[in-house]
N, C-alpha and C positions, 0 to 999 in steps of 0.2 A: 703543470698546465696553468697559463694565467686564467686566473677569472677573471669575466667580464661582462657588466649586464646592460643589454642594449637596452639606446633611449629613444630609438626609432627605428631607419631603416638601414642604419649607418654602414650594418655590417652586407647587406647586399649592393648598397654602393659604393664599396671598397673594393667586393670582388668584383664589380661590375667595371670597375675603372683597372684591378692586376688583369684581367681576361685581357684586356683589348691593348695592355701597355701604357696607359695614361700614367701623368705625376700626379698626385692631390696634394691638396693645400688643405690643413685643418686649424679653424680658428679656434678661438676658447678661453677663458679666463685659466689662470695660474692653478692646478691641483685639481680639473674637473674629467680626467680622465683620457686625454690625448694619446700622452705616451704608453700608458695601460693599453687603448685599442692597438696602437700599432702593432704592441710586441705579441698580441692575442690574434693580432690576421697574421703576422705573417707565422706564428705558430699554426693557426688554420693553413695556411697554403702550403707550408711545409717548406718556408723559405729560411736564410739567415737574416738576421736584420741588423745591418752599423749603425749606429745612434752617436750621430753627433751636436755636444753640447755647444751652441754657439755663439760669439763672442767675441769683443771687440778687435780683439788682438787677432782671430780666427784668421789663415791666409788660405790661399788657394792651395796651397803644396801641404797644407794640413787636411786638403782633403782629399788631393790626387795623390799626392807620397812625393817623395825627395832622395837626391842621394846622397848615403851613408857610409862613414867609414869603417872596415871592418880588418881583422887580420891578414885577410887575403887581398886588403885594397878597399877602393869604391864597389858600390853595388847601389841599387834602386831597390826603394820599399816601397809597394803602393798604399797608397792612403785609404780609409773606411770607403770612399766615394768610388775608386777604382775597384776596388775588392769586390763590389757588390755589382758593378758593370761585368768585373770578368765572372762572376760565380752564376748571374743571377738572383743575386739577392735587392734585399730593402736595405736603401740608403735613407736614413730619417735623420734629419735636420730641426731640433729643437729649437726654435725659437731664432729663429733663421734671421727674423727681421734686426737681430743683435750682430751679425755681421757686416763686414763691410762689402759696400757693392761692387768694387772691384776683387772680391772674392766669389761672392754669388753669380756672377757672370759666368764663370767655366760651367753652370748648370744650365745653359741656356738652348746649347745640343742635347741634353741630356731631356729637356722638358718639351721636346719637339717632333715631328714624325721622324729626324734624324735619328734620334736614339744613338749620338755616336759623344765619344771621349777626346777632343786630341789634347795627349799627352807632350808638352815641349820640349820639356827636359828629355825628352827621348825619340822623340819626332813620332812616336805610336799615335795611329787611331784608332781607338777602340769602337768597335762595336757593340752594343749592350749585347750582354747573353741572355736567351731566352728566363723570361722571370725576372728581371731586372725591375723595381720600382724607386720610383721618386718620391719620397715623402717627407713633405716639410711643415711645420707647424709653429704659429705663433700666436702671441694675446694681443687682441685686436686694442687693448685697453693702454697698451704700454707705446700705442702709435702717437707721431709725432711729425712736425715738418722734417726731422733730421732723419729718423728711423721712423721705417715704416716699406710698406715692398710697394714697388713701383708698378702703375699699372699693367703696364708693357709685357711683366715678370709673371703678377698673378692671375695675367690671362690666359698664361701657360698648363693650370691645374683646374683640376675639378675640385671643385671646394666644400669643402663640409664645415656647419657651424656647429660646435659643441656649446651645453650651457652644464652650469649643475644639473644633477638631474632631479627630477618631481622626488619627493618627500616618502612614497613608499618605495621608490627605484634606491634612490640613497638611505635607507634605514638597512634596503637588505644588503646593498654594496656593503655595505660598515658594518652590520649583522656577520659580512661573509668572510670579509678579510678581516675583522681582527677577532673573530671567534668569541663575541660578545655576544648575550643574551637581547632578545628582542626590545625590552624593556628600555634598557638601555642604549641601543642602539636610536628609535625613538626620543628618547629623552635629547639625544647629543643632536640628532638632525633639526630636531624643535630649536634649539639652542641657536644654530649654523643659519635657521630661517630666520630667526628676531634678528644675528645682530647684523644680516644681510640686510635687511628692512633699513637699517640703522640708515641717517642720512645726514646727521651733523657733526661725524669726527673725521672725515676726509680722509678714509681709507683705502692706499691706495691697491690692495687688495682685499677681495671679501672674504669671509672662512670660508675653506675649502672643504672638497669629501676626503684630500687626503690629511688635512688637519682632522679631521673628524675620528678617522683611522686612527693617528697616532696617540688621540688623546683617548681612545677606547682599547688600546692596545697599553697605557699606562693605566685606566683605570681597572685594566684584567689582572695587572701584577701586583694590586693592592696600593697603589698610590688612591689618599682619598679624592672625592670626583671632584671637588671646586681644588685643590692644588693642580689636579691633571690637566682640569680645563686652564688652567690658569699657562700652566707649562706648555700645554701641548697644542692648544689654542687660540689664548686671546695674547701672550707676548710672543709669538711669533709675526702678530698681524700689526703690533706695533709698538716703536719705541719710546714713544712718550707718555709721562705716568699718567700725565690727567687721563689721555684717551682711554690707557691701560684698564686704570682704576673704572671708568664710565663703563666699560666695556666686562667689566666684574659684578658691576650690580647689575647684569645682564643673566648673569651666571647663578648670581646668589638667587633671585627669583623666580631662577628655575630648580637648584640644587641646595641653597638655604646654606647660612654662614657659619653651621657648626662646627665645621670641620676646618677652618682658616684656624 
């Protein structure tokens, strides 16, 4: 069962939008627990969920399906997007706004009181099966003239904003999933506030809860804490050493440089 700890009310308006068949749209910075809820409702609803990662290259037949060659000839595979029309399940759409928009258009029956599919390659229309959800999510931070969802498009969902969450929410998240002591968990969220605070190395992400996770899941297996942070937190957030280094005596001041 996934853990998950609510930051509001998120999780009654999630079911409030599968009950009635609505799509939702979830904003949110990069590692603040997006994909975590999804696969946590639709384990609550007792749905399947296709999670699709998305991407420049991403086409439409990548997400309706194509046809393949096989021993016995051609045949048709449906793609994550269809599978979850004909089962009923959750189609989730990671970072949706990295596709191109002549892909994301075959969603636009799908995000409407039609709730239908047409298939080309096969001339089928699908009708969503009962339980079908639309769920797509992206980081409002990463918009752009070029990329970014059109109004037209996000006025299609119900929209939920995620942030990090408050300071005792994220001690226990990170307390819960890597099986670290309190203490510590604390220590690493104190850490993720300062160098969030941070305002002059142009980063263009902040530390995340799940950076938080991974570098408390290295400090469990005996890596010491100022390498772990260093590994598991501050060079992942970025590749240049000055910043790197700045971003260390953020670390040492909290966990002290004996252990470099």
């Amino acid at each position: 069962m996934t853990f998950y700890q609510p930051a509001g009310n998120e999780i009654e308006l999630f079911q409030a939008a599968a009950s009635n068949g609505l799509p939702v749209l979830i904003k949110g910075p990069t590692g603040c627990g997006k994909t975590r809820f999804v696969r946590y409702m639709a384990e609550q609803l007792g749905r399947p969920v296709y999670t699709v990662a998305c991407h420049d290259d991403l086409t439409a037949s990548d997400l309706v399906g194509r046809h393949l060659i096989g021993p016995d000839g051609t045949y048709w595979q449906d793609g994550p997007l269809t599978r979850a029309v004909r089962e009923g399940g959750i189609c989730y759409l990671d970072e949706v706004v990295e596709a191109r928009k002549d892909t994301t258009v075959v969603l636009h029956p799908l995000a409407d009181d039609r709730r239908e599919l047409p298939i080309e390659r096969t001339g089928e229309l699908l009708r969503a099966a009962p339980g079908f959800m639309l769920v797509v999510s992206y980081n409002p931070g990463y918009q752009s003239l070029l990329k970014g969802m059109k109004p037209s498009t996000r006025q299609r969902f119900v929209s939920m904003s995620f942030d990090y969450p408050e300071p005792a929410i994220e001690q226990l998240i990170v307390r819960e999933e890597a099986g670290c002591d309190e203490d510590l968990a604390r220590q690493l969220v104190t850490l993720a506030a300062s160098l969030r605070n941070l305002k002059d190395h142009d980063l263009e992400e902040a530390a995340s809860t799940r950076l938080l996770i991974h570098t408390a899941y290295l400090i469990r297996s005996g890596v010491p804490a100022v390498e772990a942070c260093r590994a598991g937190l501050i060079e992942p957030l970025s590749d240049d050493a000055v910043t790197v280094n700045a971003l260390m005596e953020v670390v040492y001041a909290l966990f002290g440089q004996a252990e470099v």
